[in-house]
LUMDOGU-939197 format. One record per residue (C-alpha): residue in three letters; x, y, z. Coordinates in pm, whole numbers, plus 50000, padded with zeros to 5 digits. Layout:
N
ALAXYZ/...
end
This chain:
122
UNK500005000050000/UNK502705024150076/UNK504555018649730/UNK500935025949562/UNK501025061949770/UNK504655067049702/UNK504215058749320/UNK500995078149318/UNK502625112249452/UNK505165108549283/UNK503125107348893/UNK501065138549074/UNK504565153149107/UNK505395146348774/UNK502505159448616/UNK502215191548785/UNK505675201048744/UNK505325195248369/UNK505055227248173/UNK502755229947876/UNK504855238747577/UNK501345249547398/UNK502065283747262/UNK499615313847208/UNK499665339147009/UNK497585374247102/UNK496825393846829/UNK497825432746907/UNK494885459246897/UNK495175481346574/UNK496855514446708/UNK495205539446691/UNK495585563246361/UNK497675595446446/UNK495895618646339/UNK498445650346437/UNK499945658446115/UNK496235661245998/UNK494735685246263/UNK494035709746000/UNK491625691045785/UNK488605708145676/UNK485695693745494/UNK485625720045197/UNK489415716745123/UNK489985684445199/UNK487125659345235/UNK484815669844992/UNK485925659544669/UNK486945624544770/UNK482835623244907/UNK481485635144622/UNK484195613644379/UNK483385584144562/UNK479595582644739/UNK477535616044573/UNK477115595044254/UNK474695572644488/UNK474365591244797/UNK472565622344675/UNK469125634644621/UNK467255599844606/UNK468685594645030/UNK469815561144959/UNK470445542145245/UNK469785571745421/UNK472395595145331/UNK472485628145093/UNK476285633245056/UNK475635668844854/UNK474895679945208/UNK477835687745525/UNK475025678745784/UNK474505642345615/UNK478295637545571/UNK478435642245952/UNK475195626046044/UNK477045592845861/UNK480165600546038/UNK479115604046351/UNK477175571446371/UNK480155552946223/UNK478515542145885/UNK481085561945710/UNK484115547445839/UNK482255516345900/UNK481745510745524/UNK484815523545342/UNK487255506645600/UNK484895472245474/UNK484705466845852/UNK482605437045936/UNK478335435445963/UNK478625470945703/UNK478085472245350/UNK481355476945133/UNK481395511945007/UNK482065529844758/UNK479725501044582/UNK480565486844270/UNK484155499644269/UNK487705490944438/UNK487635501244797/UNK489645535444875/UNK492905538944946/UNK494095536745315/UNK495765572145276/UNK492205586745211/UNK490365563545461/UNK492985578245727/UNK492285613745621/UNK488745608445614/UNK489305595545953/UNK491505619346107/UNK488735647945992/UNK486075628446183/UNK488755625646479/UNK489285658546491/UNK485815676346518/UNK484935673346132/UNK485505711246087/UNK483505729445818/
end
């Protein structure tokens, strides 16, 4: 009986000094876009050609989805729900905008970003 207690502690020994070599791998949060170098971004000078260029041609008049892009107030109103960023980043559970063409390029997703992230100014 007392070799079945000694061989038993000893295999609990064994096993909890054993080390799982099982490796995980965290994925980092996306950092957050710097928007300092872009503090200056207006709407009029910056922002709204690359709207109208890429979401007036549906996103005008007829509201679809919502939205009337010809206007400041419904740029923002899009923008400050997320939809905007939402779509053209292709994030997932939005549609992928601008529809029926290549998404945009991350240098005008960031500036369209860093104008939202810093107070969308006229």
């Amino acid at each position: 009986m007392k070799k079945i207690i000694i061989a038993s502690t000893a295999i609990a020994l064994i096993f909890a000094a054993c080390k799982s070599t099982k490796q995980t791998t965290t994925v980092a949060p996306a950092a957050a876009l710097d928007c300092s170098s872009n503090k200056n971004l207006t709407y009029n000078t910056d922002i709204k050609t690359i709207i109208q260029t890429n979401c007036s041609k549906c996103h005008n008049t007829n509201n679809k989805a919502g939205y009337n892009f010809l206007t400041l107030e419904s740029v923002k109103k899009a923008a400050s729900n997320g939809q905007l960023l939402g779509t053209i980043k292709h994030s997932k559970g939005f549609p992928k905008m601008p529809a029926f063409a290549a998404k945009m390029d991350q240098a005008t997703i960031d500036k369209i970003e860093c104008w939202i992230n810093n107070g969308m100014k006229e």
